[in-house]
C-alpha positions as CSV (number, residue, x, y, z in Angstrom):
1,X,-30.0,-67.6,114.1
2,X,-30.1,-67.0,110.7
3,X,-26.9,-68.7,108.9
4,X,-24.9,-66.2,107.1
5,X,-21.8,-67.2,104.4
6,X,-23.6,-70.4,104.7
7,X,-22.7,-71.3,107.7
8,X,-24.5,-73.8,109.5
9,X,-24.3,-72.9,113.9
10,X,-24.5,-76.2,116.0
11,X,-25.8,-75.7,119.7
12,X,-26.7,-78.3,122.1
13,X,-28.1,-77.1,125.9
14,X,-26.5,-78.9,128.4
15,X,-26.6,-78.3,132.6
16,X,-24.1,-76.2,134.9
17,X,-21.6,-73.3,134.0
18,X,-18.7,-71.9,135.7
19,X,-16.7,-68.7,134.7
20,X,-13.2,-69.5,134.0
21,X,-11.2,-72.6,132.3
22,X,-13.0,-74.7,129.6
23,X,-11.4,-77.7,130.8
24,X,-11.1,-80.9,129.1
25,X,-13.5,-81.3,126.5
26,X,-15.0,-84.3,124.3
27,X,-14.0,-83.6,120.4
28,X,-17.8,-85.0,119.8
29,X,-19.3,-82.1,121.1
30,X,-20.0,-79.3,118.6
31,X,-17.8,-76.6,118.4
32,X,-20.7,-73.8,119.9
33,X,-22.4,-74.9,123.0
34,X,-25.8,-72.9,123.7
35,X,-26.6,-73.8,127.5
36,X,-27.9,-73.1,131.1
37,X,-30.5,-70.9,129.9
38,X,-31.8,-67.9,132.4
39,X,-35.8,-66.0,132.1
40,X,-36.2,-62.4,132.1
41,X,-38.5,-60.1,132.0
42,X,-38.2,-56.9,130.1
43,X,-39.5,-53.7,130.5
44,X,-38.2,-51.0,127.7
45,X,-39.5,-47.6,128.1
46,X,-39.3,-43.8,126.6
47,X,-41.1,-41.1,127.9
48,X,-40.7,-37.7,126.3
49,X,-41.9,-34.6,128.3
50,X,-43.0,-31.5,127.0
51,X,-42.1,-28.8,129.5
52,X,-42.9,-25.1,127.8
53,X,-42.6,-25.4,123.7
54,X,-46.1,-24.0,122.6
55,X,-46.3,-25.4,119.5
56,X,-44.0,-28.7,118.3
57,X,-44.5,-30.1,114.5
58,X,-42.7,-33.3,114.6
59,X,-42.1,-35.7,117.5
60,X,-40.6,-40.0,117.1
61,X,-40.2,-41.9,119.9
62,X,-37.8,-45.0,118.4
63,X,-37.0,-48.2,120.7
64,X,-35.3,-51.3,119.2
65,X,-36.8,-54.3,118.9
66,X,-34.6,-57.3,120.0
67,X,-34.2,-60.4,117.7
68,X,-34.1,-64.2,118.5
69,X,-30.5,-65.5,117.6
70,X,-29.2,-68.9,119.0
71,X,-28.2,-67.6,122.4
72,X,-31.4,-65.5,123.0
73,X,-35.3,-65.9,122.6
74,X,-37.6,-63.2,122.6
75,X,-41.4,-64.4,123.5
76,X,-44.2,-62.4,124.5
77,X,-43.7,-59.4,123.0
78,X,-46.2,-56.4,123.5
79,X,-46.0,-52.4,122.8
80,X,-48.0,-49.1,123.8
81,X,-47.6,-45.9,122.9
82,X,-49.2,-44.2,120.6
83,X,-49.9,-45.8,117.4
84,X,-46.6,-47.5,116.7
85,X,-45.5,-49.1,113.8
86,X,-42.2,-51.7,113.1
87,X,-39.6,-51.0,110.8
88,X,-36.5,-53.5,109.6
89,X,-33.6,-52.3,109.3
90,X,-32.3,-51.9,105.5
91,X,-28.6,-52.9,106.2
92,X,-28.0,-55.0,108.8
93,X,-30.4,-57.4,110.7
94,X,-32.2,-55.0,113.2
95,X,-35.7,-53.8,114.2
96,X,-37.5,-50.8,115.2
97,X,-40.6,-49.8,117.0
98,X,-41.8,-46.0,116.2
99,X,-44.2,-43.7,117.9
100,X,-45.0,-40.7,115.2
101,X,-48.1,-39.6,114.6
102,X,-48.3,-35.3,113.7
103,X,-52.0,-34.6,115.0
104,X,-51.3,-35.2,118.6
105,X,-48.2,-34.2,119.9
106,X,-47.9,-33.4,124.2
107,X,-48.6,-29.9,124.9
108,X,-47.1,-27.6,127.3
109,X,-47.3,-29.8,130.5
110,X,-47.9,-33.0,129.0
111,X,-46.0,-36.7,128.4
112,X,-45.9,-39.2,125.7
113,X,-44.3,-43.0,125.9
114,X,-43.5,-45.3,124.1
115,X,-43.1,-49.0,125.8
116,X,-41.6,-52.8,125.0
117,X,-42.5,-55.8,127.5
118,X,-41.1,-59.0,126.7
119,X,-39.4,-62.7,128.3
120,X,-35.7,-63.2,127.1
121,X,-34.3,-66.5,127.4
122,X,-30.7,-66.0,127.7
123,X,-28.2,-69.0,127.2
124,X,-24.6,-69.2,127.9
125,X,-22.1,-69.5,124.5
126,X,-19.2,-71.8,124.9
127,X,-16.9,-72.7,122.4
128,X,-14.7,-75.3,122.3
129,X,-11.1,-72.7,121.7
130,X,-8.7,-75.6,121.9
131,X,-10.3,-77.5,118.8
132,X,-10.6,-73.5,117.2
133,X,-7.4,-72.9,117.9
134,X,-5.8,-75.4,116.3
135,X,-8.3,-75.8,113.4
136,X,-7.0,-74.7,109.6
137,X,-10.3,-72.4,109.3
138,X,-11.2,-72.0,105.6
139,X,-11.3,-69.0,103.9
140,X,-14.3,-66.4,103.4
141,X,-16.6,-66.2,100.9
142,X,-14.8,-62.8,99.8
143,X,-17.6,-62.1,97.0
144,X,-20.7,-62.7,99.4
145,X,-22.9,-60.3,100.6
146,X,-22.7,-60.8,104.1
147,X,-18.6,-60.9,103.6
148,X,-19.0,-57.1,102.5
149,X,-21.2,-56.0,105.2
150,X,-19.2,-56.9,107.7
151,X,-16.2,-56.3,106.6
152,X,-16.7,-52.4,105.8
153,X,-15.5,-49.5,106.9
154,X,-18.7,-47.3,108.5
155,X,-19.1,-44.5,111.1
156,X,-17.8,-45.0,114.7
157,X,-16.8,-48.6,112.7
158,X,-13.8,-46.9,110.8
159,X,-11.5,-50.2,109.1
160,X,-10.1,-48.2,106.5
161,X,-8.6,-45.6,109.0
162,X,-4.5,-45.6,107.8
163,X,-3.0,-46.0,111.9
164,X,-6.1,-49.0,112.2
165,X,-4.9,-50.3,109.3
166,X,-1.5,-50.5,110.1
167,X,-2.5,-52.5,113.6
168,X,-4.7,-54.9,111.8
169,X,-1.2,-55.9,109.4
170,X,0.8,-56.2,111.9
171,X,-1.2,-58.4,114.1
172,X,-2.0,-60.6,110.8
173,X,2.0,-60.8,110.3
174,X,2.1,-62.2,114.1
175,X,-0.7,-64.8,113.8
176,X,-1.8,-67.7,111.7
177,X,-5.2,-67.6,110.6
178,X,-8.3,-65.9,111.3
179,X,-9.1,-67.2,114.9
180,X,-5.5,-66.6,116.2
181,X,-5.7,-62.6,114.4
182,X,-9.1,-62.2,116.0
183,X,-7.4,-63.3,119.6
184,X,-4.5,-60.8,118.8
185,X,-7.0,-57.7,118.3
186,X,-8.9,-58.6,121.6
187,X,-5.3,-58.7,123.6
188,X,-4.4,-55.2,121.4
189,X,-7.8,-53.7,122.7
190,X,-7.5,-55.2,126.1
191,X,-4.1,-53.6,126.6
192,X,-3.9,-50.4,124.9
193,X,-7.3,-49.1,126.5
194,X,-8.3,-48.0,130.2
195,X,-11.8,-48.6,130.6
196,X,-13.8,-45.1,131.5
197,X,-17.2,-44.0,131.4
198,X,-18.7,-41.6,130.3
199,X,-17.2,-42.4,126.9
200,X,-14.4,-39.2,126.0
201,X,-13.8,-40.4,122.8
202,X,-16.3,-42.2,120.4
203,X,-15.8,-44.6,117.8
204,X,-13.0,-46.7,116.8
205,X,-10.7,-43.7,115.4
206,X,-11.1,-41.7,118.5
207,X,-10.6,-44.3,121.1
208,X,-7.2,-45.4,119.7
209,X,-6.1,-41.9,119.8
210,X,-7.6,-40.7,123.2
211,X,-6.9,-44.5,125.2
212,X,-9.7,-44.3,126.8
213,X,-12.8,-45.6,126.6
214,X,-16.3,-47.2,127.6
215,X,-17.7,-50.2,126.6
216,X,-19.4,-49.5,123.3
217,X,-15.5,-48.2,122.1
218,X,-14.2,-51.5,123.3
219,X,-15.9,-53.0,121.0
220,X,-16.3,-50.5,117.8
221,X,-11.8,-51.0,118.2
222,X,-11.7,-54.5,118.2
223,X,-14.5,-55.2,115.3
224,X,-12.5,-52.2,113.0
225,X,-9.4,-54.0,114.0
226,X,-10.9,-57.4,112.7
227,X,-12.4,-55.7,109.2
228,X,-9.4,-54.2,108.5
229,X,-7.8,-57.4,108.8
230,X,-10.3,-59.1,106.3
231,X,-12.3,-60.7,109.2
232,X,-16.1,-60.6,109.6
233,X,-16.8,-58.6,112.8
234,X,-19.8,-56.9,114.2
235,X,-20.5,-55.0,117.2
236,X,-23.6,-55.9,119.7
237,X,-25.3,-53.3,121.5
238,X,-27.6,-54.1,124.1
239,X,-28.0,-54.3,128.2
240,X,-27.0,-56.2,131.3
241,X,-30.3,-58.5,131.5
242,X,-30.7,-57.8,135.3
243,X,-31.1,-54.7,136.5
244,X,-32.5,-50.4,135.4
245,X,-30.4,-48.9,132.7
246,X,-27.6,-51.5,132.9
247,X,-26.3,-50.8,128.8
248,X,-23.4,-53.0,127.7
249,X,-21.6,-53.5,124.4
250,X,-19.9,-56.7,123.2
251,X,-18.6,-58.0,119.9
252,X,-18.6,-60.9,117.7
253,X,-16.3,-62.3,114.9
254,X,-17.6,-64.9,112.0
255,X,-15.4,-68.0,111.1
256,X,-16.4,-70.1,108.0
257,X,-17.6,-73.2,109.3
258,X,-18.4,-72.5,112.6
259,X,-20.2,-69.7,113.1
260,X,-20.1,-66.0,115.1
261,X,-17.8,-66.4,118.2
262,X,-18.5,-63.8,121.0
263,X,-15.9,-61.5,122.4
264,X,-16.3,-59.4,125.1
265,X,-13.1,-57.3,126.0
266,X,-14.8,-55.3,128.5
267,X,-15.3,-57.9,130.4
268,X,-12.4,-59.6,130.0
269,X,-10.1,-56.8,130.9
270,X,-11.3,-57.7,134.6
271,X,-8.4,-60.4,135.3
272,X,-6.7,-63.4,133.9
273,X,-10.0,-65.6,134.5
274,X,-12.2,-63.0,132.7
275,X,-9.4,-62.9,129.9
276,X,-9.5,-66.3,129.0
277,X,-13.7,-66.5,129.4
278,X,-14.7,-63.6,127.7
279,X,-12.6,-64.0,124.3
280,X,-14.8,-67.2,123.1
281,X,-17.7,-67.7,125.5
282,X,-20.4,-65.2,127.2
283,X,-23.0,-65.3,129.9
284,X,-26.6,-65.9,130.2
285,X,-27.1,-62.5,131.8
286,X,-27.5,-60.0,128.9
287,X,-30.0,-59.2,126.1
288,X,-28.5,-58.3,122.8
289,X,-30.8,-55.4,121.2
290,X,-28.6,-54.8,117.7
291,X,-25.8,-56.3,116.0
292,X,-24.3,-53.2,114.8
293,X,-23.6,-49.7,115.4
294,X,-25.0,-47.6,112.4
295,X,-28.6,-48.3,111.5
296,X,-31.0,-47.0,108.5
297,X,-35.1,-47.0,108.4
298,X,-36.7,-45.5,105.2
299,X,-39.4,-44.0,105.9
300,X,-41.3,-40.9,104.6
301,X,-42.4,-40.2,108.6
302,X,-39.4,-39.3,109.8
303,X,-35.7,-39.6,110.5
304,X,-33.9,-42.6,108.2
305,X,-30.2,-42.9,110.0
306,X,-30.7,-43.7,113.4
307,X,-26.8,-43.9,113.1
308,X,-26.4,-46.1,117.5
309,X,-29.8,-47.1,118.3
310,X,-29.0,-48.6,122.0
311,X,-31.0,-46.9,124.7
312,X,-33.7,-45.7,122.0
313,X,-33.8,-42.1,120.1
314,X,-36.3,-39.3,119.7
315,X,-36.7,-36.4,117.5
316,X,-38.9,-33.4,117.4
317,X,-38.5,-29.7,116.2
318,X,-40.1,-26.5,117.2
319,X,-43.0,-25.1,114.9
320,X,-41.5,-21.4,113.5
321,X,-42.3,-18.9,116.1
322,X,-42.6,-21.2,118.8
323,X,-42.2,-19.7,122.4
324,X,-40.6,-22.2,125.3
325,X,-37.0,-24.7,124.8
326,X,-37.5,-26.9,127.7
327,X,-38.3,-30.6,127.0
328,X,-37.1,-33.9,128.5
329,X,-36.7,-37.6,127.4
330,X,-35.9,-40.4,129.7
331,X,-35.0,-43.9,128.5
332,X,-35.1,-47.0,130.9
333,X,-34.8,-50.6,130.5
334,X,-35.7,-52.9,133.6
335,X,-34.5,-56.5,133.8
336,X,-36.1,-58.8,136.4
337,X,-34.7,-62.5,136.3
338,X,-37.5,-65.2,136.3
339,X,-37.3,-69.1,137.0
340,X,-34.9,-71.1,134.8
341,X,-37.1,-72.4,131.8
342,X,-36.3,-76.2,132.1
């Protein structure tokens, strides 16, 4: 994982997890604990359909391209479609894979795809809270690069909103450092929004004021509650590792020193077990596809704000003239768990 403020993220990989209490723990062992790692494989696929529309000038087929961090490995990693291409992100760390090519787009009747096949190695994050919790965390780097990009105030992200604002200060009032403010906002989150889905509201701004929410606006509140407090925070958008079309968002805050801590308030809305786990550790069961909400690819082919890249996007416009409206896209992802790598 690549070490931002620099920070330097221990991990050992150790046998046997259980959800629930941390239990006693050895002040030798590293603060972060990367362990009982679980094999999948991944299919990720688009297909657009062309239905009717005689004549279509412009057609992307975008699916994100997952990274190895600490708790994940990517290997094996293959694409088809037609003629696609990798971009990187220009804001935060993310990747692409895009389909465009003008000279052959489907005609009336006819199908494009675009397709990702990889192995995820998926690992378990523990942290050791009760040596966090009491720990006098030192302060951010408040001039750094990485301090500003997650700290911002962004689309669906919105830190600088006055009523998000106000929460952040008076959870900050209530807590002592950044560990036990990050705590407060996952409890504020937990308790002041009823899990629905489809999403009615979206974004931070418009979950607060609806109170209701999936779990992408889960965690879009509790990383604007964090920034708004002066606390690295990003959103991770990505899937369930087992199953078709199992999307899941999760969070993660930064503490100097130690490295990102996980945060999952979905989850852990679930019961008191599931509270406790969830604010701190995660399972091996999910693929992380993009740290962050709101992404940007400059490119003179096509589309540069992919704005929340999750599932994949397309885009495509009708030539002037063109007869026919009816086209389709379908997105899946398909997670089959292997053997545990030893």
């Amino acid at each position: 994982m690549k070490a931002l403020l620099g920070l330097c993220v221990v991990g050992s990989v150790i046998a046997g997890t259980s959800l629930g209490s941390d239990g006693p723990r050895d002040p030798r062992r590293p603060l972060i604990e990367y362990r009982d790692a679980a094999k999948y494989e991944i299919n990720h696929r688009i297909t657009f359909t062309n239905h009717d529309v005689t004549t279509m000038t412009s057609l992307e087929l975008n699916l994100p391209v997952p990274t190895d961090w600490a708790e994940q490995s990517i290997t094996g990693f293959r694409t088809r479609g037609h003629k696609p291409f990798q971009l990187r992100d220009q804001r935060t760390p993310g990747r692409l894979v895009r389909s465009f090519d003008p000279r052959s787009l489907p005609g009336p009747g006819e199908s494009t795809f675009l397709e990702n096949k990889y192995q995820l190695v998926c690992r378990e994050i523990r942290t050791d809270k009760k040596r966090l919790a009491a720990m006098d965390h030192a302060r951010y780097d408040t001039r750094a690069r990485d301090y500003h990009l997650y700290t911002k105030s962004e689309k669906l992200l919105e830190a600088d909103d006055p009523a998000i604002v106000e929460i952040a200060s008076r959870l900050k009032s209530e807590t002592d450092g950044p560990y036990h403010f990050a705590k407060a906002a996952y409890d504020f989150t937990i308790e002041h929004i009823t899990y629905t889905t489809p999403s009615p509201a979206w974004g931070a701004c418009a979950v607060l004021e609806e109170g209701k929410g999936d779990c992408g606006q889960y965690a879009a509140l509790f990383v604007a509650i964090c920034r708004a407090g002066g606390v690295p925070a990003r959103p991770v958008a990505g899937s369930w590792a087992h199953g078709v079309n199992q999307w899941h968002c999760w969070a993660e805050f930064l503490l100097t020193g130690v490295g990102w801590i996980p945060v999952d308030p979905t989850a852990g809305r679930k019961g008191s077990s599931q509270h406790d786990y969830y604010f701190g550790n995660l399972d091996n069961n999910r693929l992380a596809l993009v740290k962050g909400y709101n992404m940007s690819f400059w490119t003179k082919r096509g589309n540069q704000d992919h704005g929340f890249l999750q599932p994949g996007t397309y885009y495509w416009h009708f030539g002037p003239g063109s007869p026919g409206r009816r086209v389709t896209c379908e997105m899946e992802l398909r997670g089959i768990r292997l053997e545990s790598p030893r």
